[in-house]
NUKOLDO-817359 format. One line per field, with one value per atom (N, C-alpha, C): residue in one letter; residue number from 1; x, y, z. Coordinates in steps of 0.001 Angstrom, whole numbers. Last residue first. Example, Ala and Ser with C-alpha at 12.3 -4.5 7.8 and 13.67 -1.06 7.14 Angstrom:
<recs>
resn	S S S A A A
resi	2 2 2 1 1 1
xx	12850 13670 12900 13190 12300 13200
yy	-2250 -1060 30 -5690 -4500 -3300
zz	7080 7140 7870 7800 7800 7800
</recs>
This chain:
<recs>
resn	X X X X X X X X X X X X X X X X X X X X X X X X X X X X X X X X X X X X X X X X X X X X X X X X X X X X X X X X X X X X X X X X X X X X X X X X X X X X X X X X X X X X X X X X X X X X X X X X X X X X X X X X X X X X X X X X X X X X X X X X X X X X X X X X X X X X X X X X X X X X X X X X X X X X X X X X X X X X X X X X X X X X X X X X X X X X X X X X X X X X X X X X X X X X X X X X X X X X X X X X X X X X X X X X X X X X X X X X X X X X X X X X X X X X X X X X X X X X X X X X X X X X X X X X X X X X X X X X X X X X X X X X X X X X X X X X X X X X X X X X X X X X X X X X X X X X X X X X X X X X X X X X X X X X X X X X X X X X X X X X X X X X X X X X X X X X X X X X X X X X X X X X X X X X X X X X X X X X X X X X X X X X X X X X X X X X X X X X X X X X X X X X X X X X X X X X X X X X X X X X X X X X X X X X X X X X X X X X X X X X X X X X X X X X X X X X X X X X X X X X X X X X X X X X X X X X X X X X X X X X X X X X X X X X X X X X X X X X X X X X X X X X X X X X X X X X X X X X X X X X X X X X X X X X X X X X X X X X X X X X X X X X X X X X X X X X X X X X X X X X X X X X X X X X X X X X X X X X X X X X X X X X X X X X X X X X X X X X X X X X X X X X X X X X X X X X X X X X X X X X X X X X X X X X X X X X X X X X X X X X X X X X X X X X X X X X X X X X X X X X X X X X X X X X X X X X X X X X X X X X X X X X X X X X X X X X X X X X X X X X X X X X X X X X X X X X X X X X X X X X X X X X X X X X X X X X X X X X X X X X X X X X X X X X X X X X X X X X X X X X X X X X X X X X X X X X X X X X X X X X X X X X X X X X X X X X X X X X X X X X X X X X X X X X X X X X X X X X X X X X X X X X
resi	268 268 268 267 267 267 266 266 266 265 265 265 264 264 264 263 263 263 262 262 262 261 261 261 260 260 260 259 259 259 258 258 258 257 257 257 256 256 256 255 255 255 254 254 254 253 253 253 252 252 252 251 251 251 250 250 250 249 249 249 248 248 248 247 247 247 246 246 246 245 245 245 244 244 244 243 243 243 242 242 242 241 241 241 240 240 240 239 239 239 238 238 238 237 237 237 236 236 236 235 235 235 234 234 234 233 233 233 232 232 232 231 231 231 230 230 230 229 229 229 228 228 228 227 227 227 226 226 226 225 225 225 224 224 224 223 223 223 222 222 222 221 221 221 220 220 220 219 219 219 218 218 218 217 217 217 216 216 216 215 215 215 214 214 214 213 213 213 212 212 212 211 211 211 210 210 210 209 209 209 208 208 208 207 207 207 206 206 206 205 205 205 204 204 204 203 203 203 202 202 202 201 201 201 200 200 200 199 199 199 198 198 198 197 197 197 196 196 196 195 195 195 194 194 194 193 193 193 192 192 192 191 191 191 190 190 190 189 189 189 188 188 188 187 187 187 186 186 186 185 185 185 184 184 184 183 183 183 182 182 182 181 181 181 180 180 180 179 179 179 178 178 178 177 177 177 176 176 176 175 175 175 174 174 174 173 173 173 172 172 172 171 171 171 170 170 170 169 169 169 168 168 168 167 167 167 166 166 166 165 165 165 164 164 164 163 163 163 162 162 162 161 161 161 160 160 160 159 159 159 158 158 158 157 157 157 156 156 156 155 155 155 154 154 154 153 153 153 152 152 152 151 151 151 150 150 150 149 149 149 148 148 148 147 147 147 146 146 146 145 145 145 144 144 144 143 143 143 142 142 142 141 141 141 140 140 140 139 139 139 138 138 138 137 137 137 136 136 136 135 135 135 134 134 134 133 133 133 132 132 132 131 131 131 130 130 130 129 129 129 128 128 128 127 127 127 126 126 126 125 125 125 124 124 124 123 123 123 122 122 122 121 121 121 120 120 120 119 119 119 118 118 118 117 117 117 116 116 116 115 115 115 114 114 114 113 113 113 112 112 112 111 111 111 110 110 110 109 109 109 108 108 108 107 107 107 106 106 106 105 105 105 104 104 104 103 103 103 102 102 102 101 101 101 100 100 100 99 99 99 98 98 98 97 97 97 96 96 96 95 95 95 94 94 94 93 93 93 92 92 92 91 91 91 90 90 90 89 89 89 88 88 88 87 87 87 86 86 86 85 85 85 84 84 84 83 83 83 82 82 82 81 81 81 80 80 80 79 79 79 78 78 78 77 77 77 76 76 76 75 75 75 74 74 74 73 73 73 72 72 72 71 71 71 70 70 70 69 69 69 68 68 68 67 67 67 66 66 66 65 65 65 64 64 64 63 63 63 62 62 62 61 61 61 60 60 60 59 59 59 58 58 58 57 57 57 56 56 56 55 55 55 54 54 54 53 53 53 52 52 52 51 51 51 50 50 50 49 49 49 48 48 48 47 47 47 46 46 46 45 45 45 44 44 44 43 43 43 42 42 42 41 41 41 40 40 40 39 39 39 38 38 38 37 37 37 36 36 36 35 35 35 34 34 34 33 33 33 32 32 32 31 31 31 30 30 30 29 29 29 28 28 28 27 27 27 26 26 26 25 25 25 24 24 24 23 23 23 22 22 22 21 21 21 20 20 20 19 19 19 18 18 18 17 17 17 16 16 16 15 15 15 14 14 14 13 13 13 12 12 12 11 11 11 10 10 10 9 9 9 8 8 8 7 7 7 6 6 6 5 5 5 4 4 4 3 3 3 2 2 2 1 1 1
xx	-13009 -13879 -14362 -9329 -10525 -11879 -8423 -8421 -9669 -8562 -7610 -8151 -10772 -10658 -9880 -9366 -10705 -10651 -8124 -7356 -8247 -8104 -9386 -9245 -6142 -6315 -7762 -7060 -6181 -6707 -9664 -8996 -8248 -9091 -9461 -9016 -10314 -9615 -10184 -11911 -10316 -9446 -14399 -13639 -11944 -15932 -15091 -14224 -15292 -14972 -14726 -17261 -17159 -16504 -16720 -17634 -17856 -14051 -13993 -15450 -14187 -13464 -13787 -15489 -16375 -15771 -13442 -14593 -15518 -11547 -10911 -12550 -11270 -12483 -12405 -9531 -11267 -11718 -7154 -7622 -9136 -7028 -6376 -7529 -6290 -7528 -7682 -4071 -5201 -6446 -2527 -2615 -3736 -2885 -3330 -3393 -2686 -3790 -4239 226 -982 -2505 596 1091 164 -52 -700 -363 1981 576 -232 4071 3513 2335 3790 4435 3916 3369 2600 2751 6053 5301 3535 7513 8222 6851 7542 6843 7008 9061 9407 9325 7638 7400 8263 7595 8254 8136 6251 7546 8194 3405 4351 5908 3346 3140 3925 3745 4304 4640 875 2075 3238 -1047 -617 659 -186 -286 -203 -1322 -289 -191 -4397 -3181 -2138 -5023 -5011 -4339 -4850 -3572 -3834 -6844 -5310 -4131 -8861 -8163 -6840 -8653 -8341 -7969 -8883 -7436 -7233 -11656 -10527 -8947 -14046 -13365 -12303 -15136 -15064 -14729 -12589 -14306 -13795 -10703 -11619 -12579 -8628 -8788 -9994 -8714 -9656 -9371 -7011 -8891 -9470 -4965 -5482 -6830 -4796 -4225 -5414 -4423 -5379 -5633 -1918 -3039 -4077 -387 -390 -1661 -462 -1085 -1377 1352 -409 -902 3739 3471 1951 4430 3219 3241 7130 5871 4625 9373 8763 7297 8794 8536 7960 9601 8057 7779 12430 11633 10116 12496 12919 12058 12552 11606 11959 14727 13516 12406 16497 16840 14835 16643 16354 16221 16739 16375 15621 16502 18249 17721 14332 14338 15712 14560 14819 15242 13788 15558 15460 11264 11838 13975 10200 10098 11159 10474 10859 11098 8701 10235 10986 6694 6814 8004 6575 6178 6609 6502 7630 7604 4151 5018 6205 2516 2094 3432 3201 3782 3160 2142 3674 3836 -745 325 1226 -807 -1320 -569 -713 140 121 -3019 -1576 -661 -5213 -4704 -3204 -5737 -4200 -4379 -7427 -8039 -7211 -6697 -6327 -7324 -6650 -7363 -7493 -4995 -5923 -6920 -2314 -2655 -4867 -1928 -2065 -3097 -1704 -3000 -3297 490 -263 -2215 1858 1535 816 2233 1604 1404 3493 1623 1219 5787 5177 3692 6495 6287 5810 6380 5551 5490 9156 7864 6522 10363 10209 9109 10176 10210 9730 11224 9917 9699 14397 13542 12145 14904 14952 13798 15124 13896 13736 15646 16351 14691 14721 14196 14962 14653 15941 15895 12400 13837 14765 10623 10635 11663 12032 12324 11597 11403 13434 12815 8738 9093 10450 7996 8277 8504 9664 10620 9672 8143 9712 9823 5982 5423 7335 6154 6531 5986 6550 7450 7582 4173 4412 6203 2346 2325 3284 3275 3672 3404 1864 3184 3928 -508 -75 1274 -1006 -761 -619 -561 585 316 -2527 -1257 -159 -4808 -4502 -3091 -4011 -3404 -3691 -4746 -2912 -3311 -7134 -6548 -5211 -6899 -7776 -7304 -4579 -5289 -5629 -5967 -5138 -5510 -4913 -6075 -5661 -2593 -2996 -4029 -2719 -2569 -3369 -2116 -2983 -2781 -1691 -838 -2229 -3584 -2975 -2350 -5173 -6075 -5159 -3585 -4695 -5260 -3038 -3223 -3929 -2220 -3011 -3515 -217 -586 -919 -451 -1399 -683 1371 1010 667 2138 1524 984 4068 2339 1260 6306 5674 4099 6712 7227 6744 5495 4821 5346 7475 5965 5595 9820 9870 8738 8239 8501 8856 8161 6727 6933 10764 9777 8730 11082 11705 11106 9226 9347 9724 10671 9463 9346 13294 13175 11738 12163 13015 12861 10887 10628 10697 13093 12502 11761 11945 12797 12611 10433 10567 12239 8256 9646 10370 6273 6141 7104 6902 6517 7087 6694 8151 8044 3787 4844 6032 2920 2454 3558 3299 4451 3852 2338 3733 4445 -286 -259 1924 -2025 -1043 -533 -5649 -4777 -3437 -6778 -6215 -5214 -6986 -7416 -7627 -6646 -5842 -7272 -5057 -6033 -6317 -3020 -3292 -3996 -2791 -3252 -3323 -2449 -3987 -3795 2 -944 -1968 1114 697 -28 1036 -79 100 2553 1467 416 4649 4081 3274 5930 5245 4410 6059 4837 4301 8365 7130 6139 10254 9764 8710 10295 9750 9186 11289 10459 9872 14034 13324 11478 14987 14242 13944 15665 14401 13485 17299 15740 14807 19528 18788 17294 20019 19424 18688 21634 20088 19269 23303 22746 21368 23567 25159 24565 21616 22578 23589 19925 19554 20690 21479 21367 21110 20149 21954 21624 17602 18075 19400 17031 16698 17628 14533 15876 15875 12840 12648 13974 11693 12837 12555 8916 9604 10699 6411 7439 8641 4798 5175 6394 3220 4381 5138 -60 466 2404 350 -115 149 1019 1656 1530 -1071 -321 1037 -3080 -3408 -2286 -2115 -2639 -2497 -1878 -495 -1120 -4116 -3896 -2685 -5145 -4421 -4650 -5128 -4987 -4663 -5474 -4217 -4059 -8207 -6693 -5737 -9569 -9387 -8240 -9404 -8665 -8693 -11125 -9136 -8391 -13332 -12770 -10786 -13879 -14002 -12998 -13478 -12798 -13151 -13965 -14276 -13248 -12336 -12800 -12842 -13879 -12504 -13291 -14990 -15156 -14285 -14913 -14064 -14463 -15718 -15720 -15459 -15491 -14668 -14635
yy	-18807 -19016 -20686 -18348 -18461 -18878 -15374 -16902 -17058 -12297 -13196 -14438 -11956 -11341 -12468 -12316 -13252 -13004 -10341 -11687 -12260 -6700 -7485 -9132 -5505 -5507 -6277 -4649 -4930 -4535 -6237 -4565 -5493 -7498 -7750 -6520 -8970 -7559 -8272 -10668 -10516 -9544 -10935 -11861 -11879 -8953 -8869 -9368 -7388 -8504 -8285 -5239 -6502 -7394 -3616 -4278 -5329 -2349 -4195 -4541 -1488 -2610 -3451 1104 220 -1115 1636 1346 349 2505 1759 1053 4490 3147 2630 6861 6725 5684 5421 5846 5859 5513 4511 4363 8203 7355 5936 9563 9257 8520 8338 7680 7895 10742 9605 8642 12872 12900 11633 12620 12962 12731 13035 12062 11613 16073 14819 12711 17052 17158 16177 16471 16104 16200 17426 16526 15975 20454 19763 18121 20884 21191 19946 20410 19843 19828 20642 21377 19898 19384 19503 20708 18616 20002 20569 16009 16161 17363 16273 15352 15728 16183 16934 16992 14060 15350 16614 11850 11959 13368 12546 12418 12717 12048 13274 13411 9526 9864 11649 8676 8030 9253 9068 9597 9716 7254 9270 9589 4590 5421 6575 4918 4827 5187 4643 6054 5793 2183 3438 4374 762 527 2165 1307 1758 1750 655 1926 2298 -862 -604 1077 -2829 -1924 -1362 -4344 -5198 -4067 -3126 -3172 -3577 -3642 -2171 -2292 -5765 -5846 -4532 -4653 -5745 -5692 -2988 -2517 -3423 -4727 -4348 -3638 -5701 -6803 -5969 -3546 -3935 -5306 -2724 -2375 -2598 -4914 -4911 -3834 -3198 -4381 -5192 -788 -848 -2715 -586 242 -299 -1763 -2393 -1851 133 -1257 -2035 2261 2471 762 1563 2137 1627 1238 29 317 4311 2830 1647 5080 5431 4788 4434 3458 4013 5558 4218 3624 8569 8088 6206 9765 9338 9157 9853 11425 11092 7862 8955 10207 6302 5612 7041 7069 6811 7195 5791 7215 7730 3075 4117 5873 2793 2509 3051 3737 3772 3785 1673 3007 3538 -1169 -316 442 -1173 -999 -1015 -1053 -108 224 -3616 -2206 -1046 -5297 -5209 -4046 -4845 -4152 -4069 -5342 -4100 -3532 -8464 -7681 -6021 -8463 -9084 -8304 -8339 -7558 -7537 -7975 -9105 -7790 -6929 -7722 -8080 -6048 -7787 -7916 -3609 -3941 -5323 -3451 -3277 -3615 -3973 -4862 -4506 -2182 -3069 -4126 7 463 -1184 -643 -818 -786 -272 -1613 -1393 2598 1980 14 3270 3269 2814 2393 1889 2105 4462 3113 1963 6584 6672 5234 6072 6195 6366 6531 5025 5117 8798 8008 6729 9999 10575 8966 9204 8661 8304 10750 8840 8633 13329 13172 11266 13267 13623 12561 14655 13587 14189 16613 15756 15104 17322 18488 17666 15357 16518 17453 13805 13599 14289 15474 15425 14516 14981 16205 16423 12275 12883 13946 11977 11101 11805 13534 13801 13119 11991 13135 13890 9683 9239 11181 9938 9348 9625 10800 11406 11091 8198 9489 10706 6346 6317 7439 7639 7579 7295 6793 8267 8694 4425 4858 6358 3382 3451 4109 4580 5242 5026 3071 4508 5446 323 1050 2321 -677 -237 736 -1601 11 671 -4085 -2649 -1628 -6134 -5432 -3753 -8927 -7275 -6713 -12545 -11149 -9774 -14419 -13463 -12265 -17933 -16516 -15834 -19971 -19447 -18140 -22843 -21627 -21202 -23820 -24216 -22920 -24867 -24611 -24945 -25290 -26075 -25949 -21560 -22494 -23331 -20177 -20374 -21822 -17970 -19340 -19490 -16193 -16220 -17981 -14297 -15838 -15201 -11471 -11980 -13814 -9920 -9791 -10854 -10023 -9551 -9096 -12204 -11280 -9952 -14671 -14236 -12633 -14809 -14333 -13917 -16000 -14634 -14114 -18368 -17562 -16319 -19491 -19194 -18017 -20360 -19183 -18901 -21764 -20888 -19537 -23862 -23652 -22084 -24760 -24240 -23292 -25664 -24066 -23750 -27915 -26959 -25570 -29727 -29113 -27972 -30887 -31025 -29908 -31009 -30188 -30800 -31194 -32074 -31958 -29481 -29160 -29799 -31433 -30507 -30049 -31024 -32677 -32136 -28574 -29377 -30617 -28559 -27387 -28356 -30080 -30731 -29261 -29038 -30811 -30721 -26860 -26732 -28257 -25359 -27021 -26844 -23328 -23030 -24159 -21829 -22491 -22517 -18673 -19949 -20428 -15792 -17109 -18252 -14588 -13930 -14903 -16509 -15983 -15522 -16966 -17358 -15939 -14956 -16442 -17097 -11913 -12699 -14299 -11477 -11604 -12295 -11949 -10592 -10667 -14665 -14152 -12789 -15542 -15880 -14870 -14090 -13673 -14380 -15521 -13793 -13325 -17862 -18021 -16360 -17151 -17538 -17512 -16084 -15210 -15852 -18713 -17214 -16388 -20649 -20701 -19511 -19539 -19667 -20296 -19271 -18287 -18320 -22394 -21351 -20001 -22864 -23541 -22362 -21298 -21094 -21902 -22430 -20860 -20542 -24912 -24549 -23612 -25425 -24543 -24453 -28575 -27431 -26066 -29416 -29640 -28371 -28878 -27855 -28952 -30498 -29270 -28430 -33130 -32757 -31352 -32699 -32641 -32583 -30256 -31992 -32058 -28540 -28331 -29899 -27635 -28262 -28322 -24225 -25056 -26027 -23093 -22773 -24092 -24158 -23251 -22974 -25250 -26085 -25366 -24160 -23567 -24184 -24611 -23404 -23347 -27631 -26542 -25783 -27871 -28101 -27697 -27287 -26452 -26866 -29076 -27920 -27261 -31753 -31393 -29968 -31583 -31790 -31049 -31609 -30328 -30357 -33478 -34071 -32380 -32924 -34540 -34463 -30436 -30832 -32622 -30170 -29156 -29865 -31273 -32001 -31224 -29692 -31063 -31655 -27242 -27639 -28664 -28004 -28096 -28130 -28270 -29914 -29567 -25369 -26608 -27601 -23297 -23886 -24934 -20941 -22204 -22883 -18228 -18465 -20088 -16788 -17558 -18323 -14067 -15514 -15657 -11610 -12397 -13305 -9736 -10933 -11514
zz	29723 30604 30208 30026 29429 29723 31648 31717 30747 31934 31138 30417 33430 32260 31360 35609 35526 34250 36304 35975 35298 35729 36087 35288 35259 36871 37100 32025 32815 34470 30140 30908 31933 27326 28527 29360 23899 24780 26541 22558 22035 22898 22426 22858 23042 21417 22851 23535 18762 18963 20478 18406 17482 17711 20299 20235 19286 19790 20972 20810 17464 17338 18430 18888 17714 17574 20874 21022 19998 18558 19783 20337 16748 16305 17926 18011 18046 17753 18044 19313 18971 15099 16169 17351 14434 13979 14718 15101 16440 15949 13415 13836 15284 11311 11186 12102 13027 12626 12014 13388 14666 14023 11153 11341 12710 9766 9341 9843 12095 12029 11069 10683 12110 12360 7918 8448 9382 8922 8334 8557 10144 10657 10174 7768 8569 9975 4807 5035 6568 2037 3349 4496 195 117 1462 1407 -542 -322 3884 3802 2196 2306 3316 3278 1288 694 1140 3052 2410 1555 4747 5488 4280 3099 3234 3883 2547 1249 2029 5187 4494 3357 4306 5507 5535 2102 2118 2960 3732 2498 2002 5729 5808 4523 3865 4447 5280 2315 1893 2638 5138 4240 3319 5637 6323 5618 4230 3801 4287 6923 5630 5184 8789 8250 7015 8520 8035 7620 10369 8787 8074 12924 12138 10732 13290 13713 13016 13356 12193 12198 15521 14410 13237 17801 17498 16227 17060 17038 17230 17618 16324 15880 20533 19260 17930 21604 21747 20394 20757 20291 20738 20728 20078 19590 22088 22582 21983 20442 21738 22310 18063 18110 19178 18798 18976 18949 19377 20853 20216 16785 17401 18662 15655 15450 16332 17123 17658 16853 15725 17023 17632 12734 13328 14584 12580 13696 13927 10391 10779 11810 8524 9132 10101 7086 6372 7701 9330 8837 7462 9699 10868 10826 7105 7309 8837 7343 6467 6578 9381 9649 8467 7970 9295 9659 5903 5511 6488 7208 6106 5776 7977 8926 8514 5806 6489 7456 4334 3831 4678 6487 6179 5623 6523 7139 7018 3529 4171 4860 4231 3482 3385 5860 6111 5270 3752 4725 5695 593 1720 2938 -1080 -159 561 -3537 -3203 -2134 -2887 -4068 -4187 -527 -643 -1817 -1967 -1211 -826 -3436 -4248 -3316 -2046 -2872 -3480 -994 73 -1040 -2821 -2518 -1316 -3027 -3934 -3675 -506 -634 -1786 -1335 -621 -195 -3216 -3623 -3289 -1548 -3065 -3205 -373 178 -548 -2802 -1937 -797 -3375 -4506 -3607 -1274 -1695 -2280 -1853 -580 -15 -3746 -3714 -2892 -3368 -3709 -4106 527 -462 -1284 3531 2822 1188 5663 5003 4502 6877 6765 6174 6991 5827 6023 9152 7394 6798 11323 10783 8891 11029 11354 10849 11469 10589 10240 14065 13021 11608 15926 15846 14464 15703 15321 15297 16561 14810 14521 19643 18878 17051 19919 19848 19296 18637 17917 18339 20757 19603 19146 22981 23058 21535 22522 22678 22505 22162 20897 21312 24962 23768 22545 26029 26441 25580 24741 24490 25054 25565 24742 24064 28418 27855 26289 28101 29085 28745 26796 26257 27104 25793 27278 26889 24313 24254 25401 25777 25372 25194 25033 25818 24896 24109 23721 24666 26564 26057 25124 28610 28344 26691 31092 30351 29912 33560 32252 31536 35793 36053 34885 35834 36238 36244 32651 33723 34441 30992 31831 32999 27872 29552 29771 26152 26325 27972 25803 24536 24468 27554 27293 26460 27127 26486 26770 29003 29450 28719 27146 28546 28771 25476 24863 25790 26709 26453 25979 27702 28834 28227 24820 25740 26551 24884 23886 24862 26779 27046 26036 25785 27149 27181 23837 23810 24631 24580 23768 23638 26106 26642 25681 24698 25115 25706 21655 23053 23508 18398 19353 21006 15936 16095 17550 15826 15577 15360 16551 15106 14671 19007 17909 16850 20177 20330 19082 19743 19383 19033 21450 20065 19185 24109 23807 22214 24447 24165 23354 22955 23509 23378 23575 22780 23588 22530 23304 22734 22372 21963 22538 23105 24078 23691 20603 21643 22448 17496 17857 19626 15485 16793 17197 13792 13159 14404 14280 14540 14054 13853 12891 13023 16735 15915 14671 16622 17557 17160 14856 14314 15227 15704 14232 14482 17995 17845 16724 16481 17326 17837 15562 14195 15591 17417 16643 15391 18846 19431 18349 17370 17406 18281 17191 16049 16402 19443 19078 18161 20435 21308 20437 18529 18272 18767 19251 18269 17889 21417 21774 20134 20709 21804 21694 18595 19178 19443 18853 18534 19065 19719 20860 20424 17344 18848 19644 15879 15319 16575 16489 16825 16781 16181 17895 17741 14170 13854 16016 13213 13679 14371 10068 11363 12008 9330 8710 10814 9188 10021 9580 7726 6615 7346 8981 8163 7556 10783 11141 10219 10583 11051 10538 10426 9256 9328 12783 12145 10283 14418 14385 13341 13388 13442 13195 13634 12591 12391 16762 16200 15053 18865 17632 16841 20302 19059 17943 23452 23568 21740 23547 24267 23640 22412 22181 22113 24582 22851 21987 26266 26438 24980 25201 25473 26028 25182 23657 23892 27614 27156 25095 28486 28812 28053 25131 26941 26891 23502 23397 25068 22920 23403 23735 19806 21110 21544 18205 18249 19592 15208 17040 16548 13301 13338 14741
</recs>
């Protein structure tokens, strides 16, 4: 799935009429009419944070696409100001480049960061499934059962999008069985580059399935509350992560940049 980060002459044509574009994109985001952002300001800002986090976690903004703030604000039909201020919490994230003289940009995954995060996540979801095979009542089995069964659905569809959603309800499920909701929220902030790379490994082939044998042992475990096992099939699914890591940036280079190297960033 390569993507060529679009040159200069294509990002003045960006800037000068992507209204069309992004307004397709966000048509479903309810518009906030200017009395509405006087009563509350803060609410335009983060209604448009969290659809522009979703589009750039779900790959629909694509990581060195442009991101035109004044055809944002149109579309909202908002001033500029909550754009503005979305942007600045995407930036703090990681997740918007602005660059001088070019423009503001979805940010490239920064390939060095994330073997440290997905280390850190496994050792995070290697505690959460460890406490829910010591405490998983048999509802709970049941719902975690129910969620690889849409994940089996989503795969047979082809929705990768939808994949993940029940991938990252399986996760936080398992997290809110074993009584450690606040430690999904931690992996939340931790694996937010990860999850864009996440999408990119769905596509090979055969991957969705083995993600749900993994899944599926994790659970086994967890019903026999075999607490040890558990962790161990949890370590085991997600260092699958870590090994494509290579095969994924060759298919798409356009999409990763090693950190401490700026040039990387900007689009060329």
């Amino acid at each position: 799935m390569p993507n060529t980060v679009p040159d200069r002459p294509k990002r003045a044509l960006a800037r000068r009429a992507p209204r069309a574009r992004d307004e397709h994109r966000t048509r479903e985001l309810p518009v906030l009419s200017t009395s509405a952002q006087a009563r509350a300001g803060e609410t335009a800002s983060a209604a448009i944070y969290r659809l522009l986090r979703e589009e750039i976690l779900s790959l629909r903004r694509k990581p060195g696409e442009p991101i035109v703030e004044k055809d944002i604000a149109q579309a909202r039909r908002v001033s500029r100001t909550p754009v503005r201020e979305a942007l600045l919490r995407l930036a703090a994230e990681g997740l918007v480049d602005t660059i001088n003289k070019s423009g503001t940009f979805v940010a490239r995954i920064p390939a060095s960061a994330l073997p440290e995060a997905i280390v850190v996540r496994k050792a995070l979801e290697q505690v959460t499934a460890r406490a829910a095979a010591e405490h998983a009542r048999r509802s709970e089995v049941t719902h975690l059962r129910a969620l690889l069964e849409r994940q089996r659905e989503a795969e047979a569809a082809g929705d990768r999008l939808e994949f993940h959603k029940a991938d990252e309800a399986f996760h936080a499920a398992i997290a809110a069985i074993a009584g450690y909701p606040r430690i999904w929220t931690l992996i939340q902030s931790v694996k937010t580059q990860v999850d864009r790379y996440r999408l990119l490994t769905l596509p090979q082939p055969g991957r969705m399935a083995r993600v749900i044998k993994e899944h599926a042992a994790v659970v086994d475990a967890i019903e026999r509350n075999d607490a040890q096992r558990a962790a161990s099939a949890m370590d085991e699914h997600l260092e699958g992560l870590r090994v494509s890591m290579g095969d994924i940036r060759r298919v798409n280079p356009d999409y990763f940049y090693e950190e401490g190297r700026a040039a990387e960033r900007a689009p060329a």
